[in-house]
VEXTOR-398854 format. One line per field, with one value per residue (C-alpha): residue number from 1; residue in three letters; x negated, y negated, z negated. Coordinates in nm, 3 decimals. Layout:
N
volum	c(NUM,...)
voke	c(ALA,...)
x	c(X,...)
y	c(Y,...)
z	c(Z,...)
This chain:
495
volum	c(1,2,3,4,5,6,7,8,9,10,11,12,13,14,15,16,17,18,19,20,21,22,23,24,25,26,27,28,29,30,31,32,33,34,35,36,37,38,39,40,41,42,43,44,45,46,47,48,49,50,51,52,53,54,55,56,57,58,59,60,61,62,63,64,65,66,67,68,69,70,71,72,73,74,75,76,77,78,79,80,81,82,83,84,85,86,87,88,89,90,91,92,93,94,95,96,97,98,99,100,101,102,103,104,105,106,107,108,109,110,111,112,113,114,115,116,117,118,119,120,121,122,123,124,125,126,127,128,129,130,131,132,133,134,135,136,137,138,139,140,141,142,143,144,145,146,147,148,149,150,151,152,153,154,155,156,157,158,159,160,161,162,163,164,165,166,167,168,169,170,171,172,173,174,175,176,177,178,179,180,181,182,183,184,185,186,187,188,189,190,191,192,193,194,195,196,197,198,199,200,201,202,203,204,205,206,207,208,209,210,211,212,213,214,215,216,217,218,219,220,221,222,223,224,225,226,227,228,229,230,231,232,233,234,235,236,237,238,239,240,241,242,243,244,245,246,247,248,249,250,251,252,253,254,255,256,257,258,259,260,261,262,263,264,265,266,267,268,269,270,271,272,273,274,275,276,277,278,279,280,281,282,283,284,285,286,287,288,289,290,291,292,293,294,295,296,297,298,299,300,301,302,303,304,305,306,307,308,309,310,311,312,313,314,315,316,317,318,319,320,321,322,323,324,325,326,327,328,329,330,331,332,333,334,335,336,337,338,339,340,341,342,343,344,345,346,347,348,349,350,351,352,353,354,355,356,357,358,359,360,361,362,363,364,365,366,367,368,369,370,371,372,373,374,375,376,377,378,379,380,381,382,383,384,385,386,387,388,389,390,391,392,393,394,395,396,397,398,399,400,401,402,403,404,405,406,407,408,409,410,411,412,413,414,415,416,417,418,419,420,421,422,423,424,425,426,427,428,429,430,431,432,433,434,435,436,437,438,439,440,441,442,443,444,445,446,447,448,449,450,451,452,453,454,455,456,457,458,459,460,461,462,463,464,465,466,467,468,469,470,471,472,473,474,475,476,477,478,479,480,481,482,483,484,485,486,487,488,489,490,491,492,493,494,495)
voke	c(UNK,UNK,UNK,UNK,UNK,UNK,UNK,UNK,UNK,UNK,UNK,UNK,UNK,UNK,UNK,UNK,UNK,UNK,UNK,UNK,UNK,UNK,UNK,UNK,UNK,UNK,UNK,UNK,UNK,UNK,UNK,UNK,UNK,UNK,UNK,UNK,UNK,UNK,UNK,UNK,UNK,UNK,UNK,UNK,UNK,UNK,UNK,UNK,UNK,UNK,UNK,UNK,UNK,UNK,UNK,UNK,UNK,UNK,UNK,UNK,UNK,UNK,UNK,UNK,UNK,UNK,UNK,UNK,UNK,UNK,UNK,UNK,UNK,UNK,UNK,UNK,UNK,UNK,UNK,UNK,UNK,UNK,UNK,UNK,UNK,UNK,UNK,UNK,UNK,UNK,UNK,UNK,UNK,UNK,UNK,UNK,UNK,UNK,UNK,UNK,UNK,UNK,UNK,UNK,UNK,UNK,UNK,UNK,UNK,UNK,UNK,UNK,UNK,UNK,UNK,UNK,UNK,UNK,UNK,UNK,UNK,UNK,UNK,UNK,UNK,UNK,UNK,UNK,UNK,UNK,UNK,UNK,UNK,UNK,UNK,UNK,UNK,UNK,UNK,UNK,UNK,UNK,UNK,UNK,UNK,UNK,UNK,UNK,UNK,UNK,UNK,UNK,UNK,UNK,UNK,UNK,UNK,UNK,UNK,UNK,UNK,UNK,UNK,UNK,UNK,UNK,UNK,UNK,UNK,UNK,UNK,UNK,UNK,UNK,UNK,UNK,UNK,UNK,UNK,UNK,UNK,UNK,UNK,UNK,UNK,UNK,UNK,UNK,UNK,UNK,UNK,UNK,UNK,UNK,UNK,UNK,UNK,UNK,UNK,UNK,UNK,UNK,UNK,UNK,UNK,UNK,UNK,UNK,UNK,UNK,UNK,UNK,UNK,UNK,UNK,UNK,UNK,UNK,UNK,UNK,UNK,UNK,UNK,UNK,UNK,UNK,UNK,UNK,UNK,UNK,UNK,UNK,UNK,UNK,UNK,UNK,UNK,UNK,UNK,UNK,UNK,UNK,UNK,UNK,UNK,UNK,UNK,UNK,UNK,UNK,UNK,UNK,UNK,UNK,UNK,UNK,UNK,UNK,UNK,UNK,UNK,UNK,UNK,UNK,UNK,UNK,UNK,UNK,UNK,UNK,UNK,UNK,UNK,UNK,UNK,UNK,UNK,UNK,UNK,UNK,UNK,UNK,UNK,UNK,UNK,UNK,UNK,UNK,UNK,UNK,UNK,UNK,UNK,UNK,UNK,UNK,UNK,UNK,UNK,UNK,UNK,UNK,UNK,UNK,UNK,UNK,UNK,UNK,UNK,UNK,UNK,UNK,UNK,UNK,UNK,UNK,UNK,UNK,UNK,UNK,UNK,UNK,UNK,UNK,UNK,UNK,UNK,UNK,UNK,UNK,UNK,UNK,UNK,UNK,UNK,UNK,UNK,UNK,UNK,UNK,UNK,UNK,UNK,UNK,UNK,UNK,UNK,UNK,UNK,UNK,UNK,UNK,UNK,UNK,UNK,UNK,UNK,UNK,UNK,UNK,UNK,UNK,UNK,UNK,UNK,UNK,UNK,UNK,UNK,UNK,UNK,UNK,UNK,UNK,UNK,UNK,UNK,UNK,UNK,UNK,UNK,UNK,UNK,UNK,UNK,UNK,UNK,UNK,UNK,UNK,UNK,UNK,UNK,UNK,UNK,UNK,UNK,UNK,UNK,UNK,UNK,UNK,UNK,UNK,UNK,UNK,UNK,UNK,UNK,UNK,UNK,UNK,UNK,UNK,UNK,UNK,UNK,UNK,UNK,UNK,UNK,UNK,UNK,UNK,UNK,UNK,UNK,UNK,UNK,UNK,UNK,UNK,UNK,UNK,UNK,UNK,UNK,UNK,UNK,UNK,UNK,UNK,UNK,UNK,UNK,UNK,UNK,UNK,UNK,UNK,UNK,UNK,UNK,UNK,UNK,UNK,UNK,UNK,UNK,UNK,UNK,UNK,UNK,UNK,UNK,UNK,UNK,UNK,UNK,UNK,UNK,UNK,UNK,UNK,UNK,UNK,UNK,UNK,UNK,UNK,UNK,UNK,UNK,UNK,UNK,UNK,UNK,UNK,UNK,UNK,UNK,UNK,UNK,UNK,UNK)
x	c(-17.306,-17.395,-17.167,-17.081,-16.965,-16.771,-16.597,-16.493,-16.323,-16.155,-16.003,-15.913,-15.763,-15.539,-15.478,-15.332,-15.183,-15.020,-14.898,-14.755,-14.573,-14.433,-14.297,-14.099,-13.896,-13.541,-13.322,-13.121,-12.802,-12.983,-12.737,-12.549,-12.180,-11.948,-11.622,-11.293,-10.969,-10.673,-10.326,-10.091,-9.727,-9.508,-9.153,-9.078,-9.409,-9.707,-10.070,-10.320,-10.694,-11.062,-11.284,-11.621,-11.823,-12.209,-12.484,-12.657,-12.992,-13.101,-13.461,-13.795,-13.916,-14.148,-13.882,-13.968,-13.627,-13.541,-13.204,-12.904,-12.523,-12.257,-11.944,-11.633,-11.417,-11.050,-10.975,-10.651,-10.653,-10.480,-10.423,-10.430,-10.751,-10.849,-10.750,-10.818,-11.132,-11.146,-11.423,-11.318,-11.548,-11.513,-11.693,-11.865,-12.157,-12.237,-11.865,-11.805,-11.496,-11.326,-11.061,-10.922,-11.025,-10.758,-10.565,-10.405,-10.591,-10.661,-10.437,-10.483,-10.380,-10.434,-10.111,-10.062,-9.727,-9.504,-9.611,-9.985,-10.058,-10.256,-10.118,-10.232,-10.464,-10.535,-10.567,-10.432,-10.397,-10.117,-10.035,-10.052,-9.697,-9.851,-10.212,-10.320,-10.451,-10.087,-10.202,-10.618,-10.918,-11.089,-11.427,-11.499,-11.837,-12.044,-12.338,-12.694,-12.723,-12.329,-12.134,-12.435,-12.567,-12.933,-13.270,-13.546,-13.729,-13.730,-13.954,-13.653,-13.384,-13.452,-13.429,-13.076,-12.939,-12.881,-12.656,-12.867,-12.958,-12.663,-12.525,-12.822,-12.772,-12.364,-12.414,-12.678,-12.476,-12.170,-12.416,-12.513,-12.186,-12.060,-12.331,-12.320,-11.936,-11.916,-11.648,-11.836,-11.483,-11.243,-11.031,-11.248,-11.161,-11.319,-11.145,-11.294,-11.175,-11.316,-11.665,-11.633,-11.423,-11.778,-11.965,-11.691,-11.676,-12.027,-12.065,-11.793,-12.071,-12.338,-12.268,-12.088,-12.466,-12.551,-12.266,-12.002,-11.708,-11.403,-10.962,-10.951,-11.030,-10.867,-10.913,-10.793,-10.843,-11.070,-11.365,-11.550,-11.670,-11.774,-11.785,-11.403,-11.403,-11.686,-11.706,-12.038,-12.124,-12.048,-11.799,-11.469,-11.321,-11.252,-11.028,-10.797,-10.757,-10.717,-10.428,-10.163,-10.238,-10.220,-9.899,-9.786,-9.961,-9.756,-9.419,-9.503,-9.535,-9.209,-9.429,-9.319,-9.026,-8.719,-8.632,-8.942,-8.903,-8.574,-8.668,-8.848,-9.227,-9.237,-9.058,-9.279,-9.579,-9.545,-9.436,-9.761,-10.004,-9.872,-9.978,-10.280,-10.400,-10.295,-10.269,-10.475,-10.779,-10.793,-10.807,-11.069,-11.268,-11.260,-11.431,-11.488,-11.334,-10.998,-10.794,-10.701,-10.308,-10.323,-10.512,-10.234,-9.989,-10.247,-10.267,-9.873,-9.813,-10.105,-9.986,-9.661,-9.766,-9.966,-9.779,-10.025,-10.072,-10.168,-10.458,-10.595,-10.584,-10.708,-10.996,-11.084,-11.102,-10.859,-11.067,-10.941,-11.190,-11.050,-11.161,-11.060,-10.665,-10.756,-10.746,-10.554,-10.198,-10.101,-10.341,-10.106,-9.962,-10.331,-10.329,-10.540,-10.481,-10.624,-10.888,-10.836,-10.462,-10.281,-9.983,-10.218,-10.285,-10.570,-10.506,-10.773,-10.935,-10.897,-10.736,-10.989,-11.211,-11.252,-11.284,-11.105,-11.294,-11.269,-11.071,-10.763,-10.724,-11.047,-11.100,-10.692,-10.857,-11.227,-11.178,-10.881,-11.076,-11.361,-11.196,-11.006,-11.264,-11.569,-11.298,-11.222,-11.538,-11.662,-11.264,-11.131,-11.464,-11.695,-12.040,-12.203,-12.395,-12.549,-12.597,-12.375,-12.138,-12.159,-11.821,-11.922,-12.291,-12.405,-12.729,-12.686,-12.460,-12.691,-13.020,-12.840,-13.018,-12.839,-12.970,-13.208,-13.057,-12.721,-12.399,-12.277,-11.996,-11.963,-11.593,-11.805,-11.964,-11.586,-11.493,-11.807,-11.697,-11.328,-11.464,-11.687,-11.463,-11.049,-10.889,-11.026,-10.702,-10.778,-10.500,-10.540,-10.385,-10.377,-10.215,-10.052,-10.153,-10.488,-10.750,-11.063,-10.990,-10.702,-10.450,-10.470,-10.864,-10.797,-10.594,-10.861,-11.111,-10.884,-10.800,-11.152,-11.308,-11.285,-11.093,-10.939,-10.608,-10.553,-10.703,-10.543,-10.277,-10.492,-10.514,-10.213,-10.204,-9.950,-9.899,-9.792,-9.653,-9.970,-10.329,-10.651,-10.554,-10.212,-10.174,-10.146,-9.810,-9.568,-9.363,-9.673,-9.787,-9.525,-9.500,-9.867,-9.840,-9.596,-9.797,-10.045,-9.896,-9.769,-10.071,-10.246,-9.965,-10.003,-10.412,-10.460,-10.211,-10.246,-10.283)
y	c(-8.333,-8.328,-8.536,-8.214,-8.119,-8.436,-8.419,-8.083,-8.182,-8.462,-8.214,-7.992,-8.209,-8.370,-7.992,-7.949,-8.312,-8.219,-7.916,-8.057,-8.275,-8.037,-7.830,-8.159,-8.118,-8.055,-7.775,-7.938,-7.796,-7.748,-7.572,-7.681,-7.785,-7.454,-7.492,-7.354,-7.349,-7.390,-7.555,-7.697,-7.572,-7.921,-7.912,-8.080,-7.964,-7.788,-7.958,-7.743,-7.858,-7.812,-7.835,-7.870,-7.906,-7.984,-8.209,-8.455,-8.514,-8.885,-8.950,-9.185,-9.366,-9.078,-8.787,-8.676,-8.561,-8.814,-8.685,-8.542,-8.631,-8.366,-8.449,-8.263,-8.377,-8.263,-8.312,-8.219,-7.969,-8.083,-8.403,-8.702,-8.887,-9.188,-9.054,-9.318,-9.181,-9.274,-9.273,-9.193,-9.246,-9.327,-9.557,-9.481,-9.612,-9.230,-9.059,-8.843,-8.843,-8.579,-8.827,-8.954,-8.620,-8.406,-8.680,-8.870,-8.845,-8.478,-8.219,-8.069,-8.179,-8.101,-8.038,-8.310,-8.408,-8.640,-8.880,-8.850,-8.674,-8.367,-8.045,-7.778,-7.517,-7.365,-7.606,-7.581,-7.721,-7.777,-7.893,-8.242,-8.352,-8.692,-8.636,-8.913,-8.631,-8.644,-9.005,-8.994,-8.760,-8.768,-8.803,-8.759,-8.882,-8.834,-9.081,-8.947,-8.840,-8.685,-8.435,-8.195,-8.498,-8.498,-8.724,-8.531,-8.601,-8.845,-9.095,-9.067,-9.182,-9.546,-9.596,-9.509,-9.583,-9.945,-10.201,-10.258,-9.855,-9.744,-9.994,-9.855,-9.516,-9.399,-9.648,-9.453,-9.135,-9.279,-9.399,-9.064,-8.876,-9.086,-9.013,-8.600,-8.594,-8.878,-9.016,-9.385,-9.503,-9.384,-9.672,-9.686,-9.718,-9.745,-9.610,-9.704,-9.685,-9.920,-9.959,-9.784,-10.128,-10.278,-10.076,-10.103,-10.455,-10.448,-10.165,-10.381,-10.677,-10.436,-10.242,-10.486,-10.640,-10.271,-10.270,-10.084,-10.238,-10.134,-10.162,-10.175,-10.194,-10.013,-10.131,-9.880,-10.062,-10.341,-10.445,-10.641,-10.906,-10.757,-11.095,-11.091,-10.754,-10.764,-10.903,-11.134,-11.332,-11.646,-11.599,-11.683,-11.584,-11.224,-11.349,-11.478,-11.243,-10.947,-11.078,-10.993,-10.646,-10.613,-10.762,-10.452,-10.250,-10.392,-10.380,-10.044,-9.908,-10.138,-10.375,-10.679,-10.898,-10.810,-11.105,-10.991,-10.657,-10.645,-10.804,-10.607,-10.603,-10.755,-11.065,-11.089,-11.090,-11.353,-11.587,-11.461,-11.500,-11.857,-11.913,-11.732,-11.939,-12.303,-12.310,-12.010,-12.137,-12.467,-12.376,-12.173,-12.430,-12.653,-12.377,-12.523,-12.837,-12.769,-12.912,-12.699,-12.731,-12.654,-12.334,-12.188,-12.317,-12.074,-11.791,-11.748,-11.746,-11.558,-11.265,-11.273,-11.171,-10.876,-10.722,-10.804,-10.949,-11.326,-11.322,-11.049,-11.297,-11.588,-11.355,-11.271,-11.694,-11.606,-11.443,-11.044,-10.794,-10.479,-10.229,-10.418,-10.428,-10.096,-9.991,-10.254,-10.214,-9.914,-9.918,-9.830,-9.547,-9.430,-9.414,-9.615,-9.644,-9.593,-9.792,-9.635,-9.562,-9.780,-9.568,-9.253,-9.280,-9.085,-8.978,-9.175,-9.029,-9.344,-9.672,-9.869,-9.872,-10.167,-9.972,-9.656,-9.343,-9.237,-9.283,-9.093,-9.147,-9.051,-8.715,-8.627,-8.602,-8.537,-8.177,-8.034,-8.259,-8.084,-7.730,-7.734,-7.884,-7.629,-7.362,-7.561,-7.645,-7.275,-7.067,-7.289,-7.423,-7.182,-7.311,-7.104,-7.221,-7.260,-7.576,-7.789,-8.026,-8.345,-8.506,-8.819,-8.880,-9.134,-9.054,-9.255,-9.536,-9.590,-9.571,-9.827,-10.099,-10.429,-10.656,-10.915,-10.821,-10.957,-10.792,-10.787,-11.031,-10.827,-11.058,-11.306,-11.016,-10.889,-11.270,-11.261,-10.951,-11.028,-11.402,-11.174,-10.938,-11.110,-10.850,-10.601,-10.550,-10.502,-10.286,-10.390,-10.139,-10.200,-10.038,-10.252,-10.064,-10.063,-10.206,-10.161,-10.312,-10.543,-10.707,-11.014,-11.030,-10.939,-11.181,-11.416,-11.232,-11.283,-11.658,-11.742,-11.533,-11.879,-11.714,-11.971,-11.988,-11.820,-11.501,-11.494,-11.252,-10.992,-10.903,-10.786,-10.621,-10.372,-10.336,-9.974,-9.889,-9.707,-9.734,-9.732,-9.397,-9.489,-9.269,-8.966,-9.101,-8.912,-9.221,-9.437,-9.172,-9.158,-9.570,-9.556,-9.296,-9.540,-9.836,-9.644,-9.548,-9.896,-10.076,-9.817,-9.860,-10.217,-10.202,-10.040,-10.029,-9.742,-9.891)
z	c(-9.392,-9.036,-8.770,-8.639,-8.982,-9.010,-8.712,-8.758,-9.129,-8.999,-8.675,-8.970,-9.176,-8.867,-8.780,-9.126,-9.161,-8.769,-8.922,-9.208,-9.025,-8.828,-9.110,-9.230,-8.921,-8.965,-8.828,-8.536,-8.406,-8.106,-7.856,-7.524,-7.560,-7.619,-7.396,-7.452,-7.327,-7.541,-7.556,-7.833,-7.816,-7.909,-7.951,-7.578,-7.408,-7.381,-7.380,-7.174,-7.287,-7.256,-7.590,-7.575,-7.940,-7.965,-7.944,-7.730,-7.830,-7.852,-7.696,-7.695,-7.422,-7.383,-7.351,-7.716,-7.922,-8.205,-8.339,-8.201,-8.186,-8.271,-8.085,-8.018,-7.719,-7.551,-7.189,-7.054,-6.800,-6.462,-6.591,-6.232,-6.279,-6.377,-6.726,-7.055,-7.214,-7.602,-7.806,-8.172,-8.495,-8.896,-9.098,-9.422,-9.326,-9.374,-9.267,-9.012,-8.775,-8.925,-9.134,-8.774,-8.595,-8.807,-9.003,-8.678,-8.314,-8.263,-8.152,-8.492,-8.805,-9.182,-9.354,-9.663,-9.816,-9.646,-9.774,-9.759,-10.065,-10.178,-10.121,-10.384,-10.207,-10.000,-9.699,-9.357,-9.024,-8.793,-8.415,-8.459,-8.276,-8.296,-8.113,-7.877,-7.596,-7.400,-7.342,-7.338,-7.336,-7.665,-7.779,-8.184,-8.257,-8.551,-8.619,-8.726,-9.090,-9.054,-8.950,-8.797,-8.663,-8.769,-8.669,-8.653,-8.951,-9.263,-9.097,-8.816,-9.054,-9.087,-8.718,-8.732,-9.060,-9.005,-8.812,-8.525,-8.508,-8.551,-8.283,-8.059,-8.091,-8.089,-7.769,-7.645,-7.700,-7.526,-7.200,-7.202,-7.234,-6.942,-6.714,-6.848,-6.755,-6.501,-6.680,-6.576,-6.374,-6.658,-6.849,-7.150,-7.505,-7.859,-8.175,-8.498,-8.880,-9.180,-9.070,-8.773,-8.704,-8.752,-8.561,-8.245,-8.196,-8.190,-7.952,-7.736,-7.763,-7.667,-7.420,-7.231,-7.177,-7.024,-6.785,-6.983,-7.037,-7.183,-7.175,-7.547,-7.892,-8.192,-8.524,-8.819,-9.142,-9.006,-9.189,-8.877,-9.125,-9.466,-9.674,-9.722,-9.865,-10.100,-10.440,-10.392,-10.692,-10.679,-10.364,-10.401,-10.063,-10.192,-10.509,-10.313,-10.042,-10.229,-10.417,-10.183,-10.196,-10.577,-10.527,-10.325,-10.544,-10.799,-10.627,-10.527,-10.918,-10.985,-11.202,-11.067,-11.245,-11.122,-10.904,-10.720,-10.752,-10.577,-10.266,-9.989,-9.994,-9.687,-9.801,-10.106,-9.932,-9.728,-10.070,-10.213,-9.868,-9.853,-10.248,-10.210,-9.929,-10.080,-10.440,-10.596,-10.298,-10.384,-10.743,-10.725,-10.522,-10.811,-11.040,-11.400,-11.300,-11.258,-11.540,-11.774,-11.767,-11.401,-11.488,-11.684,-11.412,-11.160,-11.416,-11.498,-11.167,-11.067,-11.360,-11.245,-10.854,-10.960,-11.192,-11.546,-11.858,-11.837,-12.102,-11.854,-11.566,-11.802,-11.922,-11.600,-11.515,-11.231,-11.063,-11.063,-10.905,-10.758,-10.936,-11.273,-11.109,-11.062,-11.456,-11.558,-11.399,-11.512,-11.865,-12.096,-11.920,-11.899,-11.553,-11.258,-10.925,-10.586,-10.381,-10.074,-10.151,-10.459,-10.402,-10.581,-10.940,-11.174,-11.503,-11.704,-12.011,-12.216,-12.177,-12.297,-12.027,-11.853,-11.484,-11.339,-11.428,-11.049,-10.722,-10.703,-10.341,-10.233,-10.429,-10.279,-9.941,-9.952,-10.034,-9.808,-9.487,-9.594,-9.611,-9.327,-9.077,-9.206,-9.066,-8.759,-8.606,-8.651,-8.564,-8.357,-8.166,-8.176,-8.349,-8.514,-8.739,-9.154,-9.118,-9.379,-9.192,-9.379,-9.393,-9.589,-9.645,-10.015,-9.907,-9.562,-9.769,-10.013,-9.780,-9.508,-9.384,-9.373,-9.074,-9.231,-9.555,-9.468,-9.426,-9.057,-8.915,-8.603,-8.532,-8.334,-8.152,-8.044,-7.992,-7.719,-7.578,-7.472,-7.351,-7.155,-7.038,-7.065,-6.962,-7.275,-7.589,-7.900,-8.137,-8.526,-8.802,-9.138,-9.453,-9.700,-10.001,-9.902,-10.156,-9.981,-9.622,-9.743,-9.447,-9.585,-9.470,-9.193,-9.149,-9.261,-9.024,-8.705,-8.762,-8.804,-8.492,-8.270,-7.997,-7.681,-7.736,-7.365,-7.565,-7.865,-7.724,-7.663,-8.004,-8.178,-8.535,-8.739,-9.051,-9.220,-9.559,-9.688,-9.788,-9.608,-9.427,-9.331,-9.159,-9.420,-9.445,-9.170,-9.115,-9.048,-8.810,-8.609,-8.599,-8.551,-8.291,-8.102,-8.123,-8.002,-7.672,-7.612,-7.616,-7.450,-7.140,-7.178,-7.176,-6.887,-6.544,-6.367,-5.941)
């Protein structure tokens, strides 16, 4: 073969391998913002807003399109300016925002029972009396990989499914949305939920280094530090600071003895944080060398706090992982309850599993969310589109990339912010009933960030009589909604 030959099968081959590669390109969104005009009839006034619903594309240092991020704010027409400018995202890794979009912050809302549970079908949405636009424009974000969020290709993915990508790029996307909509002088805000908790207080670390700076923090089930809230071998930490929330699990399904049962949940808790912390702690320190009369001492009491059998507790060597509790309070009425939600329970096919056969309170939500929002974005904001809008992505949990292989602490990042910047609140929610973000580590996460004592009051934290997604619950909401306002007033003073 002649080097003419040669090079002209190598400039075919790199013609076809070019062309491949183009082929493997996804289908983007791809279209300017749509705006509308709209307004939400409440029972004492009448909100008159702007929506605008699309993408900003994310770029490389040589102007080349990496992904795009779908967003959908609401400004509030006429409003005086400065106006509060939140930014409002889930967690997942791999959700979208649609759980806070039309569960609590958006002027829409998914109608659910009182009290948070599923409503038989079809799905619908109502004005949401308790939206947080009277108050703030609104920015829902959805990360790469969900919503209709998408990197450009496969090779694309691992840049932004992981802590410090992920970090890199929804603070990319807000830099950008502030310079699009010279919102740059607006009182700025962060909203996150679960590990959208994470990814805020690092945001708050991060952007404060690019000159972007913000009034507050909101925390919505906070999972800054993931070591509290995930069963590592040989980590105790967990074991202990789950237990107060199988206690209200407990007191919740009235398995508690009755001189615990009859007191308020409140009351109980704070008998049962106090044990947790002292006794059950330094028992579990001591591993196979605590003395074995002391162990049943831990175990009675132990079994009489959560609401089970005391061989279950000794068989489990007092240490009782969630999703065990899970199946084993309500076992022989062959029933499990919720992760997200314990106040939800599954009807199990047999009781003599040793684990729940699914979540209850995640498959009450997933599908009218997912119903009512694939209406939404396409009726009520105008994309048009095929495109599937992914409302919780496995694909991006399971493919996330863990920085050095660690899980994230991302409190000491918030603790540098507010050193940083003093005058930045931070607003911490938490459900009681909530087994996958429980209170009690957050509790743990808070008193450990190493914050001066002259800034320890610029974090306060509520507690609300529900799970993970308190605010389901129409009494939460409305506390919530309160709260809310409050530190929002208090957060920012208008000159």
């Amino acid at each position: 073969m002649s080097t003419q030959d040669s090079a002209d099968t190598n400039n075919t081959l790199e013609a076809g391998k070019s062309s491949e590669k183009k082929e493997k390109k996804r289908q983007l969104l791809g279209i300017e913002p749509i705006e509308r005009q709209q307004e939400l009839a409440l029972s004492d006034k009448t909100l008159k807003y702007t929506t605008q619903a699309g993408s900003i594309p994310l770029r490389d240092e040589f102007g080349e399109t990496e992904a795009e991020i779908f967003f959908t704010a609401y400004t509030l027409i006429g409003a005086s300016t400065p106006r509060p400018l939140i930014f409002v995202f889930n967690g997942g890794p791999g959700s979208s925002s649609v759980w806070l979009h039309l569960g609590a912050v958006g002027p829409q809302r998914i109608v659910m029972e009182p009290d948070g549970f599923q409503p038989p079908p079809p799905y619908r949405l109502q004005a949401n009396a308790h939206t947080w636009l009277d108050q703030a424009d609104l920015v829902f974000i959805d990360p790469v990989g969900t919503g209709f969020s998408r990197a450009i290709n496969k090779d694309n993915d691992k840049k932004f499914w992981s802590f410090k990508g992920d970090i890199h790029s929804v603070g990319e996307f807000i830099r950008l949305y502030l310079t699009r909509y010279q919102r740059w002088t607006s009182p700025l805000y962060l909203a996150g939920e679960s590990y959208g908790t994470t990814r805020a207080a690092g945001l708050a670390s991060h952007l404060i280094e690019h000159g972007i700076s913000f009034n507050g923090i909101i925390l919505i089930s906070n999972a800054m530090d993931l070591r509290p809230v995930f069963f590592g071998r040989g980590d105790d930490l967990p074991f202990s600071l789950f237990v107060p929330t199988y206690t209200a699990a407990a007191w919740y399904h009235k398995k508690l003895a009755p001189e615990l049962q009859q007191r308020s949940l409140t009351d109980v808790l704070k008998e049962v944080e106090t044990w947790s912390e002292r006794e059950l702690t330094l028992a579990l320190m001591q591993g196979d060398r605590l003395p074995e009369a002391e162990r049943q001492t831990i175990a009675a009491t132990l079994a009489r706090y959560i609401g089970v059998d005391v061989d279950f507790v000794l068989g489990s060597n007092l240490r009782v992982n969630i999703s065990r509790f899970c199946k084993e309070l309500l076992r022989t009425e062959n029933r499990s309850i919720g992760r997200f939600d314990a106040r939800y329970t599954g009807i199990e096919a047999l009781t003599v599993t040793e684990r729940p056969d699914f979540d209850p309170s995640a498959y009450a939500i997933e599908t009218p969310f997912t119903t009512t929002f694939n209406d939404y974005v396409r009726r009520g904001l105008g994309i048009e589109t095929d495109l599937s809008y992914v409302i919780l992505s496995m694909v991006v949990n399971q493919a996330w990339q863990w920085e050095n292989g660690e899980l994230p602490t991302t409190a000491a990042a918030l603790r540098d912010a507010i050193a940083k910047n003093p005058f930045m609140k931070v607003f911490v929610a938490q459900g009681y009933y909530d087994l996958a973000t429980p209170h009690f580590a957050t509790d743990y996460t808070l008193s450990h960030m190493n914050l001066d004592p002259t800034l320890r009051d610029n974090i306060q934290v509520k507690c609300y009589e529900a799970g993970h997604m308190f605010y389901l619950d129409e009494s939460c909401l409305t506390r919530f909604k309160a709260d809310i306002d409050r530190f929002l007033a208090e957060s920012w003073v208008q000159s």
